[in-house]
C-alpha positions in Angstrom: -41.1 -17.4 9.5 -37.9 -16.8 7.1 -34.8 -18.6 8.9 -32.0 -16.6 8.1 -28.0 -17.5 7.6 -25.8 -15.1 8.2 -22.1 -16.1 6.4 -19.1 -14.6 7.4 -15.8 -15.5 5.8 -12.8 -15.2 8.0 -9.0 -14.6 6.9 -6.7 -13.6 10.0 -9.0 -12.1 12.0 -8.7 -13.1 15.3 -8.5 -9.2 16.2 -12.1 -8.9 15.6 -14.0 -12.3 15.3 -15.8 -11.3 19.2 -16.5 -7.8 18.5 -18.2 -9.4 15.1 -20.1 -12.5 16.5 -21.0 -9.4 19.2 -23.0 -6.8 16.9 -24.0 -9.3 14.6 -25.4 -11.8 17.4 -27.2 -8.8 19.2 -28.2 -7.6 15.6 -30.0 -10.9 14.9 -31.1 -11.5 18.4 -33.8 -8.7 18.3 -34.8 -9.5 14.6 -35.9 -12.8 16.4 -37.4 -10.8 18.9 -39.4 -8.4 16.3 -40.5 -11.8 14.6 -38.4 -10.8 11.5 -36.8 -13.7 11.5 -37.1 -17.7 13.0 -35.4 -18.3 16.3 -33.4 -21.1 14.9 -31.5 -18.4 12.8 -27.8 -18.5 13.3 -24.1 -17.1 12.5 -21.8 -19.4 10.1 -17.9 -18.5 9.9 -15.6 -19.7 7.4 -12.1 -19.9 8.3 -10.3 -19.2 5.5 -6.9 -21.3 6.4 -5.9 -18.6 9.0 -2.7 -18.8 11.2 -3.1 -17.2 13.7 -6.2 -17.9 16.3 -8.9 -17.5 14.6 -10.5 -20.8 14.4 -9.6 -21.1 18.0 -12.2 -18.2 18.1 -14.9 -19.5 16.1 -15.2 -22.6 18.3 -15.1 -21.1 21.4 -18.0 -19.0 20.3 -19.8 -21.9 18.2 -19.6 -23.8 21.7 -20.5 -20.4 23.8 -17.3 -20.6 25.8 -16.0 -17.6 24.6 -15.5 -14.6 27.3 -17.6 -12.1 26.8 -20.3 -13.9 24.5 -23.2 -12.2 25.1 -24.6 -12.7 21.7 -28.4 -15.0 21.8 -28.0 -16.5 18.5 -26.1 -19.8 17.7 -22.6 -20.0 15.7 -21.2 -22.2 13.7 -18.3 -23.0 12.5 -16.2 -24.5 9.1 -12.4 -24.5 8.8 -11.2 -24.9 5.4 -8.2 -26.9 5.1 -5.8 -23.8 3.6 -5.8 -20.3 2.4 -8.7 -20.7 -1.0 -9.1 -17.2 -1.0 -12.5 -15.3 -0.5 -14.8 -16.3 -3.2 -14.3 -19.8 -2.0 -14.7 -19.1 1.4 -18.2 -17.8 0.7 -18.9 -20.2 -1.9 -18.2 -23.1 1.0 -20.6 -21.2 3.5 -23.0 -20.9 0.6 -23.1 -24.8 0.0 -23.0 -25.8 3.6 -26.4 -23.6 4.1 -28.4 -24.2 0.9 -31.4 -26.5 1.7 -31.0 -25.6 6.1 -32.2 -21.8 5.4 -34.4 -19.3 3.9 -32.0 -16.9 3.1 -28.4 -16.2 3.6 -26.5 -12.8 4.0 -22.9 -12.7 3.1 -21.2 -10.1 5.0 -17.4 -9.4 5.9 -15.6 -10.5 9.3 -14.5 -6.7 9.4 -18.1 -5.7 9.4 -17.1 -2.2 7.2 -20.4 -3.0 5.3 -22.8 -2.1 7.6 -24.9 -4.8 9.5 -27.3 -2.7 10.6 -29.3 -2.5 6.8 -29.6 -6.7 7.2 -33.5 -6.0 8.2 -33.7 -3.7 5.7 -32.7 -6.9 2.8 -35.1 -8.8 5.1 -37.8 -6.5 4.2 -37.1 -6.7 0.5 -36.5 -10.8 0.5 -40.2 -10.4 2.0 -41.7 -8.2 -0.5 -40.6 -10.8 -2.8 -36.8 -10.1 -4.1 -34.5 -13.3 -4.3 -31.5 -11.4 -4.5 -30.7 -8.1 -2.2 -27.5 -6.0 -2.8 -25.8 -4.2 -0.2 -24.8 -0.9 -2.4 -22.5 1.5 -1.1 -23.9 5.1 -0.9 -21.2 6.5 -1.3 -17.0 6.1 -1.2 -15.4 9.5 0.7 -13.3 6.6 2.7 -11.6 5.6 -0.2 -8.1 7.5 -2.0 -8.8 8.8 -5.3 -6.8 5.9 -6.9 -9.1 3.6 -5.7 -12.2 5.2 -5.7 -11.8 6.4 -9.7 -10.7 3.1 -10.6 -12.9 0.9 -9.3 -15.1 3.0 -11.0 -13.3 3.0 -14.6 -13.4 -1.2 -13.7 -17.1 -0.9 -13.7 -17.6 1.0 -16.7 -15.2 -1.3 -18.2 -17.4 -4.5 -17.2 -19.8 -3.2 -18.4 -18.9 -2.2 -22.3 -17.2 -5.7 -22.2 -21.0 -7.1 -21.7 -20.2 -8.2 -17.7 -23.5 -6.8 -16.0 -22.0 -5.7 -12.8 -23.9 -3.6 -9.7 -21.7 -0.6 -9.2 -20.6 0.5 -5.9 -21.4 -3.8 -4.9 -18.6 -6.3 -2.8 -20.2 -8.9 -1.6 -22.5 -8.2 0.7 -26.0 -9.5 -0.5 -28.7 -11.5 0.6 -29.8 -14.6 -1.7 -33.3 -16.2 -1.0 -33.3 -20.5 -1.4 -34.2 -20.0 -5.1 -31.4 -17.7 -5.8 -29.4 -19.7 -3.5 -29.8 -23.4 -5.4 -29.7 -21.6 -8.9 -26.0 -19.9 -7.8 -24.7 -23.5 -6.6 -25.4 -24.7 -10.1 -22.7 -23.2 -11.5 -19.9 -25.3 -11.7 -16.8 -23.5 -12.6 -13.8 -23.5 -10.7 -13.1 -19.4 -11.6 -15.6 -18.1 -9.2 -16.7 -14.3 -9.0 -19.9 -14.4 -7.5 -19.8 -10.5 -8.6 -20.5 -11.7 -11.9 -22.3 -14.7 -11.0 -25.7 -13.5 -8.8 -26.5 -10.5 -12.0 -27.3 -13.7 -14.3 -29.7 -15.4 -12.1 -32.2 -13.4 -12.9 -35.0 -13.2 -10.0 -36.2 -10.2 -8.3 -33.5 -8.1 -7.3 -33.1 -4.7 -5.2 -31.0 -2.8 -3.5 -30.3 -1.9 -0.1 -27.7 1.5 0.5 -25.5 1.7 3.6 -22.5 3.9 4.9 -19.1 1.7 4.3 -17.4 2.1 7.3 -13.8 2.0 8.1 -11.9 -1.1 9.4 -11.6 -0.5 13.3 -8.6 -3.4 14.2 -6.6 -5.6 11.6 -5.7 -4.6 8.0 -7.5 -5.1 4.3 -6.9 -8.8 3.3 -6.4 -6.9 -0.6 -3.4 -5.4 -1.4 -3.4 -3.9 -4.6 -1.9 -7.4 -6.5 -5.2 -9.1 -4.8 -7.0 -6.7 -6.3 -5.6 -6.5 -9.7 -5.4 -10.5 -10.0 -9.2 -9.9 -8.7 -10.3 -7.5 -11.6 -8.6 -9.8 -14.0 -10.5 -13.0 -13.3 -13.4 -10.6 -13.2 -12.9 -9.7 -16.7 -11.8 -12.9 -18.2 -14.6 -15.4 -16.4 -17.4 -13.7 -18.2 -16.3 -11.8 -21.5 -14.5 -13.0 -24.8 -14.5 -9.4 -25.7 -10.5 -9.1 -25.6 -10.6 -12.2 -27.9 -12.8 -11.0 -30.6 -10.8 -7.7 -30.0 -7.3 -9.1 -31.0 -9.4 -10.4 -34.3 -10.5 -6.9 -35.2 -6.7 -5.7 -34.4 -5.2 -8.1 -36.4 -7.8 -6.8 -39.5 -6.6 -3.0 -38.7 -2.8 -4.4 -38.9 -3.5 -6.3 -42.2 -4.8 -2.9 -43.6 -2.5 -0.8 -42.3 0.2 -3.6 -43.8 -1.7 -2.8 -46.9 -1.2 0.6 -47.3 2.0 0.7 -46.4 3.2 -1.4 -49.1 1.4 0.7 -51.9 3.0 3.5 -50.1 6.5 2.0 -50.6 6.0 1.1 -54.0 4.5 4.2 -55.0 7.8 5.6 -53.4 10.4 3.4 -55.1 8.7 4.1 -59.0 9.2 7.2 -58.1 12.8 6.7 -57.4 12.8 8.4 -54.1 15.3 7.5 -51.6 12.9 5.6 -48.4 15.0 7.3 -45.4 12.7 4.2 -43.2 14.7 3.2 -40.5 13.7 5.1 -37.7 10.0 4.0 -38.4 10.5 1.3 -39.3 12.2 0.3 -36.2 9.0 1.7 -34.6 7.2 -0.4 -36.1 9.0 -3.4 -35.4 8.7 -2.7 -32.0 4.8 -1.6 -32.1 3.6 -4.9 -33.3 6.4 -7.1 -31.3 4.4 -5.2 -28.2 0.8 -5.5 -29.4 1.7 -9.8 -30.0 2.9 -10.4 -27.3 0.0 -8.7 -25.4 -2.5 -10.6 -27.6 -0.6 -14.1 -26.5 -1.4 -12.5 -23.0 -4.6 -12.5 -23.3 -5.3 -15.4 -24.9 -2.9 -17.2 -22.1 -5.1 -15.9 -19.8 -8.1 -18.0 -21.3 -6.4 -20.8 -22.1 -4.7 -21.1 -18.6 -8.6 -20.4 -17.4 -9.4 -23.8 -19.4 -6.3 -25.4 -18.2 -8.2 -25.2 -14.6 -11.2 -25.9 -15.5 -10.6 -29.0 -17.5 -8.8 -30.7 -14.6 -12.3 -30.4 -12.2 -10.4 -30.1 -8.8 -11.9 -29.6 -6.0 -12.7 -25.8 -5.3 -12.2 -26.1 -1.3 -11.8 -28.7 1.4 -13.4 -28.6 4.5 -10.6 -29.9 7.5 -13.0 -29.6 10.3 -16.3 -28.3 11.6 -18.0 -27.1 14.9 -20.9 -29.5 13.9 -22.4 -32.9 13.2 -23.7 -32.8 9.2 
């Protein structure tokens, strides 16, 4: 019978951690009872360096002293020693699993992406799928900025070669295979959006209603999210690169024609009335340098991290013996 983990990473959410452990505990409770899943199933919480109480939370529910548990599935609990930031977070409930589980499901504290479609990727890890998306059916809770451009950063992923699932977070399910084959990437710029599409495997989707958040506010502001689309970008494509090559070439012609232009002009003896362009000009290709030493300070500050090979996370304390 498939043991399942169910990851959640936490980031000041002590507003909602019961009402969480709650649905999701109840949630898994009668997949035991169905015989979907193994009885030794259980919840594990990441504590993301909160502030306020939410590892207080997490151990009083990992020890089942928290008023009002009602949920029949065991928790557990890690505390990560700071703020990593949410890839981490997941990546160190990822490791801590691999080789105790079947299958893990990755799913946020807020629970807006819909627990209730977790037998559904249960189904589909059975039918033989190492990898089950959670794929949002559609996005009418979203503003228009951010629903049309999380959609241009798709299609923009996409035509820079990053094979991305559209309408995906990171709400998936990942079978042991999928699960070991993930861990074996070592890279200290993790986005496990980009990451699960290259392991290959089985994969399907599973569509659910996005919810909105009922207590506590979005851990991504828009500078989270930009910063977020950036490293997306940069971790898996050298398109911008090769694209400052092929800009450079452009400038070179252009450079080119110009210059037989202004010669053709002075034999002629026509008076070049150039300052106004060329001022333009100057200004263009200032502009277009300087955003080509952007780019390429983006990769080389990518290799900077890299290179040193510091730890991605520490772990300050558990609910549990390892």
């Amino acid at each position: 019978m498939t043991r399942l983990a169910v990851i959640v990473p936490c980031f000041e959410e002590e507003a909602v951690i019961h009402h969480t452990h709650e649905v999701l505990g109840r949630l898994l409770g009668r997949m035991i009872e169905s015989g979907d899943i193994s009885d030794d199933s259980y919840i594990l919480y990441v504590d993301d360096g909160s502030s306020d109480g939410t590892w207080d939370a997490i151990a009083g529910i990992s020890s089942g002293s928290a008023d009002g548990d009602a949920a029949p599935v065991a928790a557990k609990g890690i505390r990560l020693s700071r703020n990593f930031g949410h890839q981490y977070a997941l990546l160190a409930g990822m490791e801590q699993v691999a080789g105790e589980c079947d299958a893990c499901v990755t799913i946020d504290a807020d629970l807006q992406d819909d627990p209730s479609v977790i037998p559904e990727m249960i189904r589909a890890y059975k039918r033989g799928a190492e990898v089950v998306y959670g794929v949002r059916s559609r996005r009418e809770n979203d503003g228009w900025f951010k629903k049309h451009s999380a959609h241009a950063y798709y299609r923009l992923l996409n035509l820079l070669g990053v094979e991305c699932i559209y309408d995906h977070a990171d709400y998936r399910l990942l079978g042991s295979r999928a699960l070991e084959s993930l861990l074996e990437y070592g890279e200290r710029n993790v986005f496990l959006r980009g990451m699960v599409p290259q392991l290959g495997y089985r994969q399907e989707k599973v569509y659910y209603h996005r919810g909105e958040r009922k207590e506590g506010c979005s851990k991504y502001p828009v500078g989270k999210m930009l910063e977020f689309a950036a490293d997306g970008v940069t971790s898996f494509s050298v398109t911008p690169v090769r694209m400052l090559f092929w800009l450079g070439l452009l400038f070179m012609a252009t450079a080119i024609g110009m210059g037989i232009y202004v010669f053709f002009r002075y034999f002629k003896g026509e008076t070049i009335e150039g300052w106004t362009s060329l001022m333009l000009s100057i200004w263009f290709c200032t502009g277009i340098l300087l955003f080509g030493m952007g780019i390429l300070g983006e990769y080389v500050g990518k290799i900077y991290v890299e290179v040193k090979k510091r730890p991605r996370y520490k772990i300050s304390e558990t609910t549990f013996i390892n």
